[in-house]
C-alpha positions as YAML, in Angstrom:
chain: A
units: angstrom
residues:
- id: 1
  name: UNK
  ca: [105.79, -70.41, 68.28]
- id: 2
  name: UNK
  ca: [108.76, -72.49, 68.99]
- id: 3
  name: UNK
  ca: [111.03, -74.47, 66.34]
- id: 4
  name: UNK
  ca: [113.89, -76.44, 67.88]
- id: 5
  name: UNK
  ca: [114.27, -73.69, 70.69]
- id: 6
  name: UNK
  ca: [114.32, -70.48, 68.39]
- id: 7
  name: UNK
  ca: [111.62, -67.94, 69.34]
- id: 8
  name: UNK
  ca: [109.18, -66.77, 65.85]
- id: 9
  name: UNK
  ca: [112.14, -63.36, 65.74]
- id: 10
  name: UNK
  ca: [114.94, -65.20, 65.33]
- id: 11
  name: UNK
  ca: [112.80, -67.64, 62.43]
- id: 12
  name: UNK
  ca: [111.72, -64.69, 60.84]
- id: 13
  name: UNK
  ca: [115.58, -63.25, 60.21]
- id: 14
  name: UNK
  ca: [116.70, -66.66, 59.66]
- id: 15
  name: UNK
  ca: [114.06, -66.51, 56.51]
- id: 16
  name: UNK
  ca: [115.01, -63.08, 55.98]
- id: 17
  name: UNK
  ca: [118.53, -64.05, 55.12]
- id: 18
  name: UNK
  ca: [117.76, -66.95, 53.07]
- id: 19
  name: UNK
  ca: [115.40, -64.50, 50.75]
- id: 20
  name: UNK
  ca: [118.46, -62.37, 50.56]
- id: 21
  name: UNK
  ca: [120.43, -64.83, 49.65]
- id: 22
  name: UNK
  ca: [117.73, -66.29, 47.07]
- id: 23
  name: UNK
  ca: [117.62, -63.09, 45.57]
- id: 24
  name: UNK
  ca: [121.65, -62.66, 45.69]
- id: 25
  name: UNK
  ca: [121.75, -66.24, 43.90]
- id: 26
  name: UNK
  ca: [119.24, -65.33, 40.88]
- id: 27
  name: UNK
  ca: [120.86, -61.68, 40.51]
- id: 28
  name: UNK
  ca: [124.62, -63.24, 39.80]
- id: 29
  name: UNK
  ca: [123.41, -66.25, 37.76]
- id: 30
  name: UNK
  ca: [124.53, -67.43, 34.93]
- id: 31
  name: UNK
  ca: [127.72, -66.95, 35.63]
- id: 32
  name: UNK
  ca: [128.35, -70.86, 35.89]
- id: 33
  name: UNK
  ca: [127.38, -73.99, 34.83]
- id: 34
  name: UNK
  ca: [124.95, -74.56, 37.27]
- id: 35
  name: UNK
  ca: [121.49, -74.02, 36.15]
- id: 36
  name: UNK
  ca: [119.42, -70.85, 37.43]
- id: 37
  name: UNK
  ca: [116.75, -73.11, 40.11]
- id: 38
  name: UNK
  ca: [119.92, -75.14, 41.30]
- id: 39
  name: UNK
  ca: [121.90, -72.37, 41.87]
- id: 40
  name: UNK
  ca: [118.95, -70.60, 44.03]
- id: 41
  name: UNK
  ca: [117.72, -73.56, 45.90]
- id: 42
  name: UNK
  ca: [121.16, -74.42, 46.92]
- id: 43
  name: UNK
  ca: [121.83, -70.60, 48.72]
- id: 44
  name: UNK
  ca: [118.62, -70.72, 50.25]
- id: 45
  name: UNK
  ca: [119.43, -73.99, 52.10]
- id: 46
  name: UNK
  ca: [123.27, -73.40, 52.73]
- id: 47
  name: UNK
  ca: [122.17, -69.95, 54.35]
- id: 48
  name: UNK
  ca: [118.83, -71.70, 56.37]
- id: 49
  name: UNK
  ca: [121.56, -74.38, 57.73]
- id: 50
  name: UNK
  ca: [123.93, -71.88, 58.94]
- id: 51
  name: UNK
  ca: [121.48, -69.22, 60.14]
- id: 52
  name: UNK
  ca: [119.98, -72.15, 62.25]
- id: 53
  name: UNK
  ca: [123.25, -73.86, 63.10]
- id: 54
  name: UNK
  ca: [124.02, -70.20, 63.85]
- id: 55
  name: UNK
  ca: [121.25, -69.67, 66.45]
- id: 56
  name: UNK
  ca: [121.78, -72.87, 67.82]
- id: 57
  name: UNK
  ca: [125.44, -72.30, 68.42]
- id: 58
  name: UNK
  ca: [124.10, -69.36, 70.28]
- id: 59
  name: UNK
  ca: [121.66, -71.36, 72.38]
- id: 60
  name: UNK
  ca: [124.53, -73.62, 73.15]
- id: 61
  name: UNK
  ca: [127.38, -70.90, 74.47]
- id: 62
  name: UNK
  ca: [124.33, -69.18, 76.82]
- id: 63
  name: UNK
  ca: [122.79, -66.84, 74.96]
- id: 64
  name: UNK
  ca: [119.72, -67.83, 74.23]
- id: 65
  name: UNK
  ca: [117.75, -67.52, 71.18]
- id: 66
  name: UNK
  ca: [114.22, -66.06, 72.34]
- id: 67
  name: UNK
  ca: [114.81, -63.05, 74.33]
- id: 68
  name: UNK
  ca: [113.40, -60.78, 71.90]
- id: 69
  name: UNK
  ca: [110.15, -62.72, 71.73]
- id: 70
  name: UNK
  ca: [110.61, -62.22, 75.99]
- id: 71
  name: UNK
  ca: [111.11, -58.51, 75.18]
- id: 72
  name: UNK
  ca: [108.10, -57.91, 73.70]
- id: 73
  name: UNK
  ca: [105.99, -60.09, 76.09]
- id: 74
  name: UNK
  ca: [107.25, -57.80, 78.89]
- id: 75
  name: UNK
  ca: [106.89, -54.72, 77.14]
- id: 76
  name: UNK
  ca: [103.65, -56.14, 76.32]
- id: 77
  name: UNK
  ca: [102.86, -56.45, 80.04]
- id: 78
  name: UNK
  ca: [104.31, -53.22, 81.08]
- id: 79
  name: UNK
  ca: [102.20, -51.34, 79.35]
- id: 80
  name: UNK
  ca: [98.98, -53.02, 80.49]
- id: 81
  name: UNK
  ca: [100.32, -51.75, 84.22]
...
């Protein structure tokens, strides 16, 4: 499962983080105007941008988003030998 180059690992702590930060978001509001489903929403996305902006930067500089998806395959295949 590919989405824009990142391997299902590197979705799956992208997601990870935006939970956290969902959860972060609901635990400190109400300290602000901004209404308790606003306030939420608006983490999740700023940390799914980032994480994938993140990964992406990654892909960009040469280190490429995937290789633990390639680590399991192998060590998937190694122990079939």
């Amino acid at each position: 499962m590919r989405f824009m180059g990142l391997g299902k690992w590197e979705i799956a702590s992208i997601l990870a983080m935006a939970a956290v930060a969902g959860i972060f978001a609901y635990s400190r509001a109400g300290m602000g105007g901004i209404s308790l489903l606003v306030n939420v929403l608006l983490q999740v996305v700023i940390v799914l941008v980032v994480g994938i902006g993140f990964f992406l930067l990654l892909h960009h500089l040469g280190f490429y988003p995937g290789i633990a998806d390639d680590y399991f395959a192998r060590r998937k295949e190694d122990k079939k030998k």
